[in-house]
C-alpha positions in Angstrom: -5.7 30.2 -8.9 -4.0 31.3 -5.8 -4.2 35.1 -5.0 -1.3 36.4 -3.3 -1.3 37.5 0.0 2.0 38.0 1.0 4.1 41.1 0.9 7.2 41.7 -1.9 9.3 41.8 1.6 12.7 42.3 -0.9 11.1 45.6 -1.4 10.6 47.7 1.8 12.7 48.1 5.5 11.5 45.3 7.9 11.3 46.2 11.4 12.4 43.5 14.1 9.3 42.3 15.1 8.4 41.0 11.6 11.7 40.9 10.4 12.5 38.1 8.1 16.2 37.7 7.6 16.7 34.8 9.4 18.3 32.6 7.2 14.9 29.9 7.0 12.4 29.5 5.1 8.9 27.4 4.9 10.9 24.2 4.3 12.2 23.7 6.9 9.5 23.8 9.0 8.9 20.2 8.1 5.3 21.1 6.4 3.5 18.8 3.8 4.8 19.6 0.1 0.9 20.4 -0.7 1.1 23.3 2.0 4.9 24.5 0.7 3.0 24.6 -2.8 0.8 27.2 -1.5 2.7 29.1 0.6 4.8 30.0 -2.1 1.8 30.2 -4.6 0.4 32.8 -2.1 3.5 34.5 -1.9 4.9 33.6 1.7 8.7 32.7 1.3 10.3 33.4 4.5 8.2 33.1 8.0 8.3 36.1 10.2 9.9 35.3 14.4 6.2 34.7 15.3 5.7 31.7 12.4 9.3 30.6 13.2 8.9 29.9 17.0 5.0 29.2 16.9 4.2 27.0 13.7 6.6 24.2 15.2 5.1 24.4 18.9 1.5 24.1 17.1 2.3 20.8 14.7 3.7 19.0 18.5 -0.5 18.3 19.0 -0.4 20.4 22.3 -2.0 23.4 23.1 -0.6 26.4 22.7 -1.0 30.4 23.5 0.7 32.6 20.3 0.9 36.1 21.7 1.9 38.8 19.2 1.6 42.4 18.0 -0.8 42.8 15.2 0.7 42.1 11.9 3.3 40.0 12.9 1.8 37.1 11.1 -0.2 34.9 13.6 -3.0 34.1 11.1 -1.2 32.3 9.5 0.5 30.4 12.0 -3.5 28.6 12.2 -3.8 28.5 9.1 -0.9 26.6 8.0 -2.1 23.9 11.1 -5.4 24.0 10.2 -4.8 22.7 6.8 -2.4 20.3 8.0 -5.6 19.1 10.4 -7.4 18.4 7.3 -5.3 17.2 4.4 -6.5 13.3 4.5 -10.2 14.2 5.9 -13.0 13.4 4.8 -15.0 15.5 6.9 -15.4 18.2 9.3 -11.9 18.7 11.3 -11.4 22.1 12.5 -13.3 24.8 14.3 -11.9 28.0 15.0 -13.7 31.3 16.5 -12.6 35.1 15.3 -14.8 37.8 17.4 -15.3 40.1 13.9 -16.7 39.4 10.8 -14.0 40.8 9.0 -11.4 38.7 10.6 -13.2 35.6 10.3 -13.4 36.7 6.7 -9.5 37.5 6.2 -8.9 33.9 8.1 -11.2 31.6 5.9 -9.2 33.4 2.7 -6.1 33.2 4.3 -6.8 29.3 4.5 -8.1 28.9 0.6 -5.2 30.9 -0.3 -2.5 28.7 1.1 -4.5 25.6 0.8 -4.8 26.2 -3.0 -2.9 22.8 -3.7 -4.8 20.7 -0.7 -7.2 18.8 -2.9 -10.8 19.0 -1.8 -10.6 21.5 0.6 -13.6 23.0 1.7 -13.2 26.0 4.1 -16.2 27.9 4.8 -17.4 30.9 7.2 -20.1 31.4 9.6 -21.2 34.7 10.4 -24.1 37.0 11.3 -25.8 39.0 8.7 -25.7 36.6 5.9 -28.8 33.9 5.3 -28.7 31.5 8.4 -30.8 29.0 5.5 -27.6 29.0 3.3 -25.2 28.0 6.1 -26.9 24.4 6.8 -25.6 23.1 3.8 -22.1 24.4 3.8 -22.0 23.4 7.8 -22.7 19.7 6.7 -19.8 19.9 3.3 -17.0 21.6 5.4 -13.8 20.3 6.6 -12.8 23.3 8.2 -15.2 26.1 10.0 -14.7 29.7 10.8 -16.8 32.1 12.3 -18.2 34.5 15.0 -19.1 32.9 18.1 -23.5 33.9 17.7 -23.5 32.5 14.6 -21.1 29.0 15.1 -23.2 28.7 18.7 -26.3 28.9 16.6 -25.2 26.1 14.3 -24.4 24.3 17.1 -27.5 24.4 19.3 -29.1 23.2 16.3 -27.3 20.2 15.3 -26.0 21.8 12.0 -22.5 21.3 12.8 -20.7 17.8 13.3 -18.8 18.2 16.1 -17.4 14.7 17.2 -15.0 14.7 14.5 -13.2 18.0 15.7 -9.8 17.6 16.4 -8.3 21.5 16.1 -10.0 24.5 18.0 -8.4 27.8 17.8 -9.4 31.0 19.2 -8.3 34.0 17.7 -7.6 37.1 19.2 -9.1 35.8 22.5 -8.4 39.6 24.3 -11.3 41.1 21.8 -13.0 38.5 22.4 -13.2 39.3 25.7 -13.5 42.9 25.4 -16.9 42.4 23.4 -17.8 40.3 26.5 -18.4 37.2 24.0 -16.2 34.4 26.1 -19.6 32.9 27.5 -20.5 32.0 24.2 -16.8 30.8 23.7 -16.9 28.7 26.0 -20.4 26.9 25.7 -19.1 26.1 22.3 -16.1 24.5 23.5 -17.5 23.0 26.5 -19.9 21.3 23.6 -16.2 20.2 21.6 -14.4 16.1 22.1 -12.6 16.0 25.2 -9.4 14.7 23.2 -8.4 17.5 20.8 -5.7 20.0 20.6 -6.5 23.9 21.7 -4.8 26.9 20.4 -5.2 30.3 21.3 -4.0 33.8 19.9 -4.3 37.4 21.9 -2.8 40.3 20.5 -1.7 40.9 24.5 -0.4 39.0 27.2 -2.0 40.3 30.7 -2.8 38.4 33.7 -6.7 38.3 32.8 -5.7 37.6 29.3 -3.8 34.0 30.5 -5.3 33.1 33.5 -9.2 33.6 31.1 -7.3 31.8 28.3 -5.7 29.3 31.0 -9.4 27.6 30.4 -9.4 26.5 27.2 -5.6 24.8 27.6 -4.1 22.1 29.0 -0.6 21.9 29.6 0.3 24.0 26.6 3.0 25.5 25.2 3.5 29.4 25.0 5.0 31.9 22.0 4.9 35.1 23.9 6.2 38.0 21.4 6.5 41.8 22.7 4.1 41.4 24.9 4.1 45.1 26.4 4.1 46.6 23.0 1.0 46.4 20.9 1.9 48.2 18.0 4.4 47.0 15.6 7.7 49.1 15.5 7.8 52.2 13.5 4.0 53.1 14.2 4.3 56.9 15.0 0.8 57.8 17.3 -0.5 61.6 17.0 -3.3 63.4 18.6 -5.6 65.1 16.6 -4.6 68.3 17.0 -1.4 67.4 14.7 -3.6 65.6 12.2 -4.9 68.7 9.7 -0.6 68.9 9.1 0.5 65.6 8.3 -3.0 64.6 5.8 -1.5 68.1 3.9 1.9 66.6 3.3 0.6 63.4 2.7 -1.5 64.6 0.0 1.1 66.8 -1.0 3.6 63.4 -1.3 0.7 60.2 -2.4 2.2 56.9 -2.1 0.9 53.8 -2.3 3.3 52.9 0.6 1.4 55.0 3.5 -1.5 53.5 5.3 -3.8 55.6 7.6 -5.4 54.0 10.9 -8.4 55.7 12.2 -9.4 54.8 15.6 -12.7 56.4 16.5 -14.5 57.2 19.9 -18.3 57.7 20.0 -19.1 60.9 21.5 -22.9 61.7 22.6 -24.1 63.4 19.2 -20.9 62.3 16.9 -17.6 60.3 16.5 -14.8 61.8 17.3 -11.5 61.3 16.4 -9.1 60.6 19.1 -6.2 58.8 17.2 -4.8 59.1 14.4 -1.5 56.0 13.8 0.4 56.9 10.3 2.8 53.9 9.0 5.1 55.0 6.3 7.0 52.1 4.8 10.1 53.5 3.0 
C-alpha cells in the first residue's frame, strides 16, 4: 500500500515559493498513467512552481540544474523521472547520489511511494553503516540505486554495480555535497558512468562555485533556477538564542501539531551550542 507523503495543502496558507494554485495539476505534465496512479495514491495532486517548470525540462533527456529553496519540492522532481527511466527495464537504470544518509533514505521512499503502481520496481539504497555483505545482492536486483557517495564508489570499485546500462544520474543537493568536500568521490563515480546518458543536478543555492563546480557534470543543459538568493522558504522567522527561552514558553503554553522547530547546532570546544533557532508556524 502506498503511504502518503504529501501535504493536505486545502488545509493550511501556502507561501509563494510552494504555492500551488496554479490552475494544473499532475496530468498535464504528460506523465505515464502508472506514475499519475501514484502520485495521487501518495497524496500529490497539484505540483508546486519548482515541479511545474522543472519536471518538463527533465523528461526533454537533457541535462538539467533544478535550483530551489528547501522544501519546495525538488525530490520529487527526480523521482517522478527516475521512475519514468525505469518503467519497461529490466535492469539497472538509474543512479543517483544524496551526500546524507537521511536524504538518501527520504529519496529511495519517496521513489517506492510514487512508484507504488510501477510493476516490479526495485528501488534500493546504498549507504554507510549498514552490512556492505547485504548490499551485493540488492546492487545486482535493482533498477534504480540511491546512496552516499563512499558507499556507491565502493560498490563500484568492486564490480557490484552494473553500470553500462545507466541512463539517468542525478546529484542531489550538489552544494552539501561540496561542503562535506565529497565531489572527488562524485566525480570518480561519474567519470566511471556511459558517455551517452542524461545528467541532472539539484543545489539548494545557485553561486558561482555552485554552477561553474556543477558545470562538470552537464552538457548543454537546461536550468530551473528558483529564489536563488533566498535559502529559506518564506514565512521562516530566524531568532538568536537569546530570544529562545520566550518563544519554547508560549509554544508550550499553545501545542500544535502545526509548529515545527529547526535546531541548527555549532560545536563549541567542550559542547554544542546553540546558535539558531528557525520556528515555522503554519496557520
Amino acid at each position: 500500500m502506498s503511504k502518503r507523503l504529501a501535504h493536505v495543502l486545502e488545509a493550511k496558507w501556502r507561501s509563494d515559493d510552494v504555492n500551488t494554485n496554479l490552475g494544473r495539476d499532475f496530468s498535464s505534465l504528460n506523465l505515464d498513467e502508472r506514475i499519475l496512479a501514484g502520485l495521487s495514491k501518495a497524496g500529490y495532486r497539484i505540483p508546486s512552481p519548482v515541479q511545474l517548470e522543472a519536471i518538463p525540462l527533465c523528461l526533454t533527456g537533457d541535462d538539467v540544474f533544478v535550483q530551489g529553496k528547501a522544501g519546495t519540492g525538488k525530490t520529487l522532481v527526480f523521482s517522478i523521472l527516475a521512475l519514468n527511466a525505469v518503467l519497461d527495464a529490466e535492469d539497472l537504470q538509474v543512479l543517483i547520489i544524496a551526500p546524507t544518509r537521511e536524504g538518501a533514505f527520504e529519496i529511495c521512499n519517496t521513489i517506492c511511494a510514487i512508484g507504488s503502481e510501477v510493476e516490479d520496481l526495485k528501488c534500493e539504497c546504498f549507504i554507510g553503516g549498514f552490512s556492505y555483505a547485504d548490499d551485493i545482492p540488492k546492487a545486482r536486483q535493482c533498477k534504480i540505486a540511491v546512496g552516499t557517495p563512499g558507499r556507491m564508489l565502493h560498490l563500484i570499485q568492486d564490480d557490484k554495480l552494473e553500470l553500462d546500462t545507466i541512463h539517468l544520474f542525478i546529484i542531489d543537493d550538489f552544494d552539501e555535497l561540496l561542503n562535506k568536500h565529497l565531489k572527488p568521490e562524485v566525480s570518480e563515480i561519474f567519470n566511471t558512468l556511459p558517455e551517452k546518458k542524461q545528467t541532472v543536478v539539484t543545489s539548494l543555492t545557485c553561486t558561482d562555485e555552485v554552477m561553474e563546480l556543477a558545470s562538470e557534470f552537464l552538457e548543454h543543459s537546461f536550468q530551473a533556477v528558483f529564489n536563488e538568493n533566498e535559502l529559506s522558504l518564506l514565512g521562516i522567522v530566524a531568532m538568536s538564542s537569546r530570544t529562545v527561552s520566550e518563544h519554547l514558553k508560549n509554544l508550550v503554553k499553545t501545542p500544535s501539531e502545526d509548529c515545527f522547530l529547526t535546531l541548527s547546532m555549532r560545536r563549541n570546544k567542550s559542547s554544542m551550542r546553540l546558535s539558531l533557532l528557525q520556528i515555522i508556524l503554519l496557520p
